[in-house]
C-alpha positions as CSV (number, residue, x, y, z in Angstrom):
1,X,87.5,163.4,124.4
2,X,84.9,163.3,127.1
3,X,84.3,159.6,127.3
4,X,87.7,159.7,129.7
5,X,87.8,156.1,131.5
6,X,85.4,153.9,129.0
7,X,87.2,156.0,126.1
8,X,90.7,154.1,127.2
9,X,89.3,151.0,127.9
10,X,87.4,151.0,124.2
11,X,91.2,152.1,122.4
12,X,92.9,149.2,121.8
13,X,89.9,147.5,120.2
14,X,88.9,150.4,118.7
15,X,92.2,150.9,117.3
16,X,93.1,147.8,116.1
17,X,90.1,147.1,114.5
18,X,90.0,150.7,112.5
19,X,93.6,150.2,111.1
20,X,92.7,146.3,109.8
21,X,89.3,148.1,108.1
22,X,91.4,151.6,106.8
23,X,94.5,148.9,105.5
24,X,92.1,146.7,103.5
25,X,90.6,150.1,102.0
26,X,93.6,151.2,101.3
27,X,94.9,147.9,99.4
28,X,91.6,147.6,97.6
29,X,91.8,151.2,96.0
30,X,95.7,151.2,96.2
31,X,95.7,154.7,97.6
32,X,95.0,156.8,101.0
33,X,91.0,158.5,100.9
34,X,90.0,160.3,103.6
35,X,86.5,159.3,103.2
36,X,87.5,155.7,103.7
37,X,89.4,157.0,107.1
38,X,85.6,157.8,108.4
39,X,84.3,155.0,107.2
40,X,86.3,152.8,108.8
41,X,86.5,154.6,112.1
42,X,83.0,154.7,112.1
43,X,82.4,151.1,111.8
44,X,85.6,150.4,114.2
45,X,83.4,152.4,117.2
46,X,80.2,150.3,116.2
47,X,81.9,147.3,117.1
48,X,83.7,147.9,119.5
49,X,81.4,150.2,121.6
C-alpha cells in the first residue's frame, strides 16, 4: 500500500461496501469467482474514493 493515511481512512467504507457487492455476486451465481472479487473491489474503490 502506498496510499498509507487516506488508505486507512478509505477501509472501512471500502470494505464494507466490497463484501455487500462480492456477497450478492456470490448469492446470485451460488458460487465464489474470482473475477466477481475484482469486480466488486473495483466498484467498492469508485465509491468510496
Amino acid at each position: 500500500m502506498l496510499a498509507g493515511r487516506s488508505a486507512e481512512l478509505q477501509q472501512p467504507c471500502y470494505e464494507r461496501l466490497q463484501n455487500q457487492v462480492y456477497m450478492s455476486f456470490v448469492q446470485m451465481i451460488g458460487r465464489y469467482e474470482e473475477r466477481k472479487m475484482v469486480q466488486s473491489t473495483i466498484y467498492a474503490r469508485r465509491v468510496c474514493e
